[in-house]
C-alpha positions as CSV (number, residue, x, y, z in Angstrom):
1,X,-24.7,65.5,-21.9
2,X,-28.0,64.5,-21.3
3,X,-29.4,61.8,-23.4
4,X,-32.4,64.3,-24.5
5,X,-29.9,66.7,-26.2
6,X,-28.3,63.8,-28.1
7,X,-27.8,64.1,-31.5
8,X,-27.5,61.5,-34.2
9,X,-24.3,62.7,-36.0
10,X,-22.3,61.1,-38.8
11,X,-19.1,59.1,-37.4
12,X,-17.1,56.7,-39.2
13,X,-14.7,53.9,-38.4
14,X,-13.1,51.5,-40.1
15,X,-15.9,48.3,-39.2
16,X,-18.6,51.4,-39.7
17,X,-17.6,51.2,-43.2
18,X,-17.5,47.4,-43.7
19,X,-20.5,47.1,-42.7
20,X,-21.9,50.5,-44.7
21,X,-20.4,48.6,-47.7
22,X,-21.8,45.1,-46.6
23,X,-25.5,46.4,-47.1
24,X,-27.0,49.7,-46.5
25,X,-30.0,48.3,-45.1
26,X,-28.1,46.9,-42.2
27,X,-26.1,50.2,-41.4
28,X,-29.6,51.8,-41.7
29,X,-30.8,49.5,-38.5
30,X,-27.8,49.9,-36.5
31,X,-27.2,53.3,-36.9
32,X,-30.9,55.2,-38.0
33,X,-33.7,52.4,-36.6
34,X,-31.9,51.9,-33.5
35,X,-31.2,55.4,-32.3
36,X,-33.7,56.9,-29.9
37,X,-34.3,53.6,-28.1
38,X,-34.2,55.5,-24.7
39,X,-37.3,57.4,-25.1
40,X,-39.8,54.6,-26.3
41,X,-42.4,54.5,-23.7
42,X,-43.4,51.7,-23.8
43,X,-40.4,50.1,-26.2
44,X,-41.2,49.2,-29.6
45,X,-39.5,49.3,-32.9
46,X,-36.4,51.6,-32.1
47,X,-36.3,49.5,-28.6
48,X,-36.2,46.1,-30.9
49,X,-33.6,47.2,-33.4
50,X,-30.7,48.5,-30.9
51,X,-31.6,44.4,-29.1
52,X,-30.6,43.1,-32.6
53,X,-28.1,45.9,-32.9
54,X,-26.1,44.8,-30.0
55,X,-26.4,40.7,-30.8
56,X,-23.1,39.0,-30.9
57,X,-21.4,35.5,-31.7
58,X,-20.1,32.9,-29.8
59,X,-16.8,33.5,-31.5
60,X,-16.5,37.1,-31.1
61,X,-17.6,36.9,-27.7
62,X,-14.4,34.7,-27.7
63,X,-12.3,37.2,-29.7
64,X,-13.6,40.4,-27.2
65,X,-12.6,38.5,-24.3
66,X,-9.3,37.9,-25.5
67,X,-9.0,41.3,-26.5
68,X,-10.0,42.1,-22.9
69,X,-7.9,39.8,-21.0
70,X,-4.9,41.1,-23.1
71,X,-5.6,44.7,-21.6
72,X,-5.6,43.4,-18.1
73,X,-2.2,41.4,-19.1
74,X,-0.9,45.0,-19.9
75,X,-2.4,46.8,-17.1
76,X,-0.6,44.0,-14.7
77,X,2.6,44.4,-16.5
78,X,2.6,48.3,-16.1
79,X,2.1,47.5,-12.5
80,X,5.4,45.1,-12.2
81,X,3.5,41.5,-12.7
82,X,3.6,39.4,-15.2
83,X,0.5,37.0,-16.0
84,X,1.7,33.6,-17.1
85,X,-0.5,31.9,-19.6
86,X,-2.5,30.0,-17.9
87,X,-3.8,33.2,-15.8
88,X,-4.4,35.0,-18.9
89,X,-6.7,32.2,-20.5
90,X,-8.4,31.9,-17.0
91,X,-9.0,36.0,-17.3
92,X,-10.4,34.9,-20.9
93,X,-12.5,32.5,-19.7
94,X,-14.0,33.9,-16.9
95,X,-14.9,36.7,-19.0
96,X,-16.6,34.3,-21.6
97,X,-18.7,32.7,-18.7
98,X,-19.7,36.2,-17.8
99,X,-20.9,36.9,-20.4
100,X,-22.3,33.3,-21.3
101,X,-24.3,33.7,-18.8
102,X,-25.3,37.3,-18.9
103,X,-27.1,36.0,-22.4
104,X,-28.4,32.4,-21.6
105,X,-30.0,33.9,-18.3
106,X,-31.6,36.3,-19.8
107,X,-30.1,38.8,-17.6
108,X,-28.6,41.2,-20.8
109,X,-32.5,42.4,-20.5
110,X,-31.3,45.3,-17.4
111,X,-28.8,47.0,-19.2
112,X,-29.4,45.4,-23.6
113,X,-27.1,47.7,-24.7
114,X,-24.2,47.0,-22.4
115,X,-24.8,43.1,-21.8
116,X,-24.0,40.3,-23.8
117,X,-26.9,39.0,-26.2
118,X,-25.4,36.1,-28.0
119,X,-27.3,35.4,-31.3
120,X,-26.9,31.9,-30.8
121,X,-29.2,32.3,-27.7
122,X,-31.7,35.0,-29.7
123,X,-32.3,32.6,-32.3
124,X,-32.3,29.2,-31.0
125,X,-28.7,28.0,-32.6
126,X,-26.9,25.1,-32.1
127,X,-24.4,25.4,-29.4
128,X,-23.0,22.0,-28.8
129,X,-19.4,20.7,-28.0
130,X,-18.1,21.8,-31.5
131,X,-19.6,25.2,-31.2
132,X,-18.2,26.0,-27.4
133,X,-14.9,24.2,-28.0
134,X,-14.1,26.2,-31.1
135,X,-14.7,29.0,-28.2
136,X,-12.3,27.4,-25.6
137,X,-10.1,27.1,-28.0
138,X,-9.7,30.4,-29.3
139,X,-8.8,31.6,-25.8
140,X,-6.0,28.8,-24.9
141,X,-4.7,29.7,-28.3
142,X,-5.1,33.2,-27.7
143,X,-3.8,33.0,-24.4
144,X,-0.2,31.2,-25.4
145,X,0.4,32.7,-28.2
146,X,0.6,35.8,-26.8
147,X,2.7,34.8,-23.6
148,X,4.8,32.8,-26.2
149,X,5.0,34.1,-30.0
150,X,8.9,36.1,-30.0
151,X,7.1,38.4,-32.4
152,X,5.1,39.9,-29.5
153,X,8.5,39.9,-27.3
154,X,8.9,44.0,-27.6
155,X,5.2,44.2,-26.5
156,X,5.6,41.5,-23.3
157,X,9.0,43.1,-22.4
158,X,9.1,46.9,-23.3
159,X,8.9,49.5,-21.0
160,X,5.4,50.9,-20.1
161,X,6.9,54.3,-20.5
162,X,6.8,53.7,-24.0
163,X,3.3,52.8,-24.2
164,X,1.1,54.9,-26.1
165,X,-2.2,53.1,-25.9
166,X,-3.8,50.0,-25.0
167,X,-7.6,49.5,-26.1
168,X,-8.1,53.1,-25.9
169,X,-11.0,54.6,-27.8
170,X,-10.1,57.7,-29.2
171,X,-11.3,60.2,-32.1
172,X,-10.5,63.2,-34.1
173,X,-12.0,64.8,-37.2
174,X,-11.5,64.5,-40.7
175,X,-14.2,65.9,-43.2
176,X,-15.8,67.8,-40.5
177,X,-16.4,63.9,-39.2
178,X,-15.9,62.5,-35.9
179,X,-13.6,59.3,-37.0
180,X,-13.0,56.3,-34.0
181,X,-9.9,54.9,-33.5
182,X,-9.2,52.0,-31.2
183,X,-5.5,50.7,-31.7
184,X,-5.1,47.8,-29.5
185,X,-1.7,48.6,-28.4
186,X,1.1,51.3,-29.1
187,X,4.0,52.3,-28.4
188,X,7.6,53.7,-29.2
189,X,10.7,51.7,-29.6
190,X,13.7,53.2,-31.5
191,X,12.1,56.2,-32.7
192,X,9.4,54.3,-34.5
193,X,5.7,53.8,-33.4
194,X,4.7,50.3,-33.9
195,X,0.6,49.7,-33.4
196,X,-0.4,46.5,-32.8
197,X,-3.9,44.7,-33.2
198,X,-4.9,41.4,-32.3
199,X,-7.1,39.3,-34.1
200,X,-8.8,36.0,-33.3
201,X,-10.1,35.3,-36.2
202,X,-8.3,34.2,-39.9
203,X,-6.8,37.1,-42.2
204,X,-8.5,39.0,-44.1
205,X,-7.7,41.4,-46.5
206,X,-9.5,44.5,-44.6
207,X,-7.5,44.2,-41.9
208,X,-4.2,46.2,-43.4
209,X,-6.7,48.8,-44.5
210,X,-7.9,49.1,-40.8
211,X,-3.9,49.3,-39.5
212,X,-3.7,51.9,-42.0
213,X,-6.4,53.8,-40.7
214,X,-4.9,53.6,-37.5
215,X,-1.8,55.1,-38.7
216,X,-3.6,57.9,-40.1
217,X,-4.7,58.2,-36.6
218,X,-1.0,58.2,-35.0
219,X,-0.1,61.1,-37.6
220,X,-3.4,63.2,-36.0
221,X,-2.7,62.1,-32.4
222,X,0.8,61.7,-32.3
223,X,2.4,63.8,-34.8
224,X,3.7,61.2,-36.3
225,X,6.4,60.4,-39.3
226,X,3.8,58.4,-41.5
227,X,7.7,56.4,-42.6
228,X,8.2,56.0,-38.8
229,X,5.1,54.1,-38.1
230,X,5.4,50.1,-38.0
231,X,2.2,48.3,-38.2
232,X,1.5,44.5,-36.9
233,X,-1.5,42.5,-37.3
234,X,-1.2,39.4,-34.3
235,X,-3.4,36.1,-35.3
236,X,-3.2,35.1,-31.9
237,X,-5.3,32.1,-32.3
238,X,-3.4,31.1,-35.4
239,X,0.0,32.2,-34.0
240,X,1.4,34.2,-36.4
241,X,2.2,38.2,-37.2
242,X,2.3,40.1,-40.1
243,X,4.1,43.2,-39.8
244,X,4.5,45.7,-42.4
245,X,6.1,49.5,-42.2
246,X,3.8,52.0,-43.7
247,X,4.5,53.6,-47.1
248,X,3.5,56.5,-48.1
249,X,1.6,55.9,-51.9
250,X,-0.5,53.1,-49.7
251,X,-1.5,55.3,-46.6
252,X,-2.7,58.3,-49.4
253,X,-4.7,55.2,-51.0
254,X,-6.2,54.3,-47.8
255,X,-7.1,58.2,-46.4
256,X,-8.4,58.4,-50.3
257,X,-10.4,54.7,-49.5
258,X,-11.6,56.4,-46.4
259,X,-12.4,60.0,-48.0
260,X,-14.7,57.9,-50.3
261,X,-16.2,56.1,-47.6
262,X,-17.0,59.0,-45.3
263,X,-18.7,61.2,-48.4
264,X,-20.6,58.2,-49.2
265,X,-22.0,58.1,-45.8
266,X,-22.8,62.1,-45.6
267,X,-24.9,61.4,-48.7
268,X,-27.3,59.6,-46.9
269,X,-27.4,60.7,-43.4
270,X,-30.1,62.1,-41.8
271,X,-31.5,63.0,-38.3
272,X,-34.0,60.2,-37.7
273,X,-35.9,62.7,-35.1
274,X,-36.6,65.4,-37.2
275,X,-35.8,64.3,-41.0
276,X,-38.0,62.4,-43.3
277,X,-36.6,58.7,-44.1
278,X,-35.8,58.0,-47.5
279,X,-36.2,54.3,-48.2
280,X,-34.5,53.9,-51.6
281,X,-31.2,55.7,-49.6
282,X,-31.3,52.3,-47.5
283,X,-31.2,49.1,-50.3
284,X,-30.6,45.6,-49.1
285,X,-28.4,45.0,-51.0
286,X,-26.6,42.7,-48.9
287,X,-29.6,40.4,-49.4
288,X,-29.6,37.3,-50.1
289,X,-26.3,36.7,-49.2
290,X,-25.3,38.3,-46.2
291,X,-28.9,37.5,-44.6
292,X,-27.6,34.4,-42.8
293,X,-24.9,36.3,-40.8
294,X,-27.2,39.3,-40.1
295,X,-27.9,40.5,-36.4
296,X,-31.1,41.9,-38.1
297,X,-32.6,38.9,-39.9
298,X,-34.9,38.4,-37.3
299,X,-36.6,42.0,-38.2
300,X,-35.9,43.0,-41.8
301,X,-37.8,42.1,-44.4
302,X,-35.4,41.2,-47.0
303,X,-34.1,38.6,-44.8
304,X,-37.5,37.1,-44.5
305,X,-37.6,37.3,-48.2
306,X,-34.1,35.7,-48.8
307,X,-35.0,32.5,-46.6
């Protein structure tokens, strides 16, 4: 499709809705503000909210390298080699100094939507020792722990045959909405599907709700036995899993959490090339204290306000 007869259509996904519940305003940039950018001529404001759109942290530059070295880990394994650890951290790393440099260089300008853009570099952080060793260490971590922890053993040593999906973007409709799915790994073993997703970063409680949501998916994709379905949530850096099987009463709460979450969103969408905006639809109401952390600080008012 050409990018002319692009529409902006409602989607959902579990960090869609975080960050729909973290403050509308924000949603509103990334998802409203930014869309069109490709037919500014010369670039202006839609050209200058997908930049802050696409701005990310040292550390999740960290935890997306991670997640991408792990998928080449995979890809080697279904191909009959296994990468020790210190090959997967040095596939880490030289992903990080890609992109390191794709952002201090400047060169993310050629392609801003598909470069790094680290918000560090955007807005003049600090990025000493402490910041870029917290970095390094989140991919050593990363790296052993998954070449190590025996909780990951039926993932390191299982049959590729098995596999269902490894950082595979997929989607299917619920609500007459296009909902994303990205389960980091899957597969069968025993007549159960287990779905795996790694994380970098400490727990939080949203991160059982997104494992359910992924279930939801296997059930859609898969056909799957909702009491069949084993879900595992891998702190790599930490090194530690917490697996849970799914129950039924808590996957109805989460498709109901979802249903909620999707409705709330159809409220307030509109085509931002032929509808009218509706400010009050689009509160800050993140503000002031999500502002800090905001991509879009830079360009929204409220943040200016909050500081």
């Amino acid at each position: 499709m050409a990018l002319a007869d692009l529409k902006c259509e409602l989607s959902w996904s579990a960090s869609r809705a975080r960050e729909f519940e973290r403050c509308k305003r924000e949603y509103w940039y990334a998802r409203y503000r930014s869309w069109g950018w490709w037919k500014e001529d010369p670039p202006a404001e839609r050209y200058t909210a997908m930049v802050h759109k696409n701005l990310t942290s040292l550390a999740a530059l960290a935890g997306s390298c991670v997640h991408e070295a792990v998928a080449t880990w995979l890809r080697r394994r279904a191909e009959g080699y296994r990468m020790d650890a210190q090959e997967l951290f040095e596939e880490a790393r030289e992903r990080f100094r890609q992109g390191w440099r794709q952002s201090q260089g400047g060169d993310w300008k050629a392609r801003p939507n598909k470069r790094v853009h680290l918000e560090e570099h955007h807005y003049g952080l600090p990025l000493g020792e402490a910041e870029t060793g917290a970095a390094r260490a989140t991919l050593e971590k990363s790296a052993r722990n998954f070449v190590g922890l025996p909780q990951l053993a039926p993932v390191r040593d299982g049959d590729p045959e098995s596999w269902l999906a490894v950082e595979a973007m997929d989607t299917y409709v619920f609500l007459g909405t296009r909902i994303y799915a990205v389960p980091d790994f899957a597969c069968r073993e025993d007549g159960r599907i287990h779905i795996y997703d790694w994380k970098t970063g400490r727990p939080r409680e949203e991160d059982r709700f997104q494992l359910l949501t992924y279930a939801l998916y296997a059930c859609e994709k898969w056909s799957a036995d909702p009491e069949a379905i084993h879900l595992h949530a891998a702190y790599l850096r930490e090194g530690r899993v917490q697996s849970f099987p799914v129950e039924i009463d808590e996957l109805s709460a989460a498709q109901d959490r979802m249903s909620e979450s999707v409705r709330a969103m159809m409220e307030v969408h509109y085509d931002p090339d032929a509808d009218v905006f509706v400010e009050e639809h689009w509160p800050a109401d993140g503000a002031p204290a999500a502002c800090p952390r905001c991509r879009f600080r830079g360009i929204c008012p409220a943040a200016s306000a909050a500081d």
